[in-house]
KOLVEXPA-232723 format. One line per 4 residues: number of its first residue (from 1); their letters; for each residue x, y, z of C-alpha. Coordinates in nm, 2 decimals, m for minus. Each point is the difference from the previous one (the first is absolute). Layout:
BEGIN
NUM = A = X:Y:Z ~ ... .
END
This chain:
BEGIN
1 = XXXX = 5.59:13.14:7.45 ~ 0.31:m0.07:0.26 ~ m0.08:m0.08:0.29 ~ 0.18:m0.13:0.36 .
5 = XXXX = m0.13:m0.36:m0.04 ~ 0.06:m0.18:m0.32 ~ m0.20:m0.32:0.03 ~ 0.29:m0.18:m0.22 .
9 = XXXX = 0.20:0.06:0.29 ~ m0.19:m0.24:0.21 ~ 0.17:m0.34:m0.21 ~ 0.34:0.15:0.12 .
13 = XXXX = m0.04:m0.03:0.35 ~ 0.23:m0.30:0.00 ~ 0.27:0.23:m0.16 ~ 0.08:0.22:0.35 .
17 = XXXX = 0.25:m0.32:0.05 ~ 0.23:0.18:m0.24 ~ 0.07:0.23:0.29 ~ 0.05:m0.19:0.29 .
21 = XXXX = m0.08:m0.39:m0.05 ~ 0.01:m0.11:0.37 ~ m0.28:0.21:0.14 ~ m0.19:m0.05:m0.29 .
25 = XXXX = m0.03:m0.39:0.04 ~ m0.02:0.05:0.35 ~ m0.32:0.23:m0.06 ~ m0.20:m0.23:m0.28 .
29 = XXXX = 0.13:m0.33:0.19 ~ m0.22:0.20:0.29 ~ m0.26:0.14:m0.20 ~ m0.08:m0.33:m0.16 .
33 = XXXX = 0.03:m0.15:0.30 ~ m0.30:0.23:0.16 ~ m0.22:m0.05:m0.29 ~ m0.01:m0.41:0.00 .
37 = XXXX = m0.29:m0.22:0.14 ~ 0.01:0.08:0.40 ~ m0.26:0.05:0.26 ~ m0.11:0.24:m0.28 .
41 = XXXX = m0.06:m0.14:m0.39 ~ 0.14:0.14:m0.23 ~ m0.32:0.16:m0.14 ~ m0.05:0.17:0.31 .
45 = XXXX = 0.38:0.14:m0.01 ~ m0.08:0.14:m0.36 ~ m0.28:0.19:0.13 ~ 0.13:0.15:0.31 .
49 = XXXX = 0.25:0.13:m0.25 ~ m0.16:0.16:m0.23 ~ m0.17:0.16:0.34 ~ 0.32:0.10:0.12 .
53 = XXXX = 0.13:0.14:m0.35 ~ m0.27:0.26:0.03 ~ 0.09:0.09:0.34 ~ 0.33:0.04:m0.14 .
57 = XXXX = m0.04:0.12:m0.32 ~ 0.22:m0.21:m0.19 ~ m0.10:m0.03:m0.38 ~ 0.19:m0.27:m0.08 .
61 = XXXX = m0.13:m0.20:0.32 ~ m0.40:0.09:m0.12 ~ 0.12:m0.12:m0.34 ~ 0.14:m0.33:0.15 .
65 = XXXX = m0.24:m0.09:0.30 ~ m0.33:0.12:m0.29 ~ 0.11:m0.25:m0.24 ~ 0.06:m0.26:0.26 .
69 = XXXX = m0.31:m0.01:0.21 ~ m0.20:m0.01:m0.34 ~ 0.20:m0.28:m0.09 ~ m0.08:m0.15:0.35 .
73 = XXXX = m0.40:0.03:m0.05 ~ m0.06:0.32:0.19 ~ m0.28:0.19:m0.23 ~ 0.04:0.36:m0.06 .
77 = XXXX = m0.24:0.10:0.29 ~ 0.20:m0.19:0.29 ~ 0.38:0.19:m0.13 ~ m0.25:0.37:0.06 .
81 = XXXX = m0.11:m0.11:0.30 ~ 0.36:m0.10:0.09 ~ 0.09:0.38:m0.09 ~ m0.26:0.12:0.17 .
85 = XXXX = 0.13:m0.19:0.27 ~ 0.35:0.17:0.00 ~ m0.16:0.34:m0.08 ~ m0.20:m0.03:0.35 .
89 = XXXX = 0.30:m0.09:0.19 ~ 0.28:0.26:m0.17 ~ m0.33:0.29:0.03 ~ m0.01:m0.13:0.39 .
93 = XXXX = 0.35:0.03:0.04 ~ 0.02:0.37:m0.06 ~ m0.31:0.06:0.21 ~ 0.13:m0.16:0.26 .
97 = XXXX = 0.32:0.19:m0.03 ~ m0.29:0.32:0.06 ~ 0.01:m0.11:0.37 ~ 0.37:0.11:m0.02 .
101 = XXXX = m0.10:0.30:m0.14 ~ m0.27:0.13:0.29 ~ 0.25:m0.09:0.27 ~ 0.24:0.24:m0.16 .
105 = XXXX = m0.25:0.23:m0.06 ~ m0.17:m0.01:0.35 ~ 0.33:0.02:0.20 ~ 0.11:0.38:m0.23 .
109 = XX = m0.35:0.13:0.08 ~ 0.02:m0.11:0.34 .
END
């Protein structure tokens, strides 16, 4: 079956150099930069982004960050409670966006 993702496509991230080399270090020289040992470890790091990747979306960034934080030690129950994690925040986020909603609504039926 076709689909938008190909999970082979993944190993070529590296290859978006062959369009434009200069932003393309620039970004992984930052992006490896974010993910080293800090005031975060680098375990942590893994899991906030494979939290993140669900808020996001990105299948390629699930793939990544799920086979990282298992190689890190994080058991299959911690990365669901990390998704449930985003899913609370990204569901709050549109409720909140509700308050919007009943202001808009309260001032037209005023």
């Amino acid at each position: 079956m076709e689909t938008y993702y190909n999970p082979e496509d993944l190993k070529k991230f590296s290859q978006i150099e062959d369009f434009g080399k200069e932003l393309s270090d620039k970004f992984f020289d930052y992006y490896g930069s974010v993910f080293k040992e800090g005031e975060l470890s680098e375990r942590e790091k893994s899991l906030i982004a494979l939290a993140v990747s669900h808020a996001i979306q990105c299948p390629y960034c699930i793939d990544a960050y799920t086979t990282d934080s298992l190689e890190k030690g994080y058991t299959e129950e911690q990365l669901m409670e990390a998704v449930h994690v985003s899913s609370a925040i990204r569901g709050g986020a549109s409720l909140v966006h509700g308050v919007q909603m009943m202001n808009k609504a309260k001032k037209i039926m005023m």
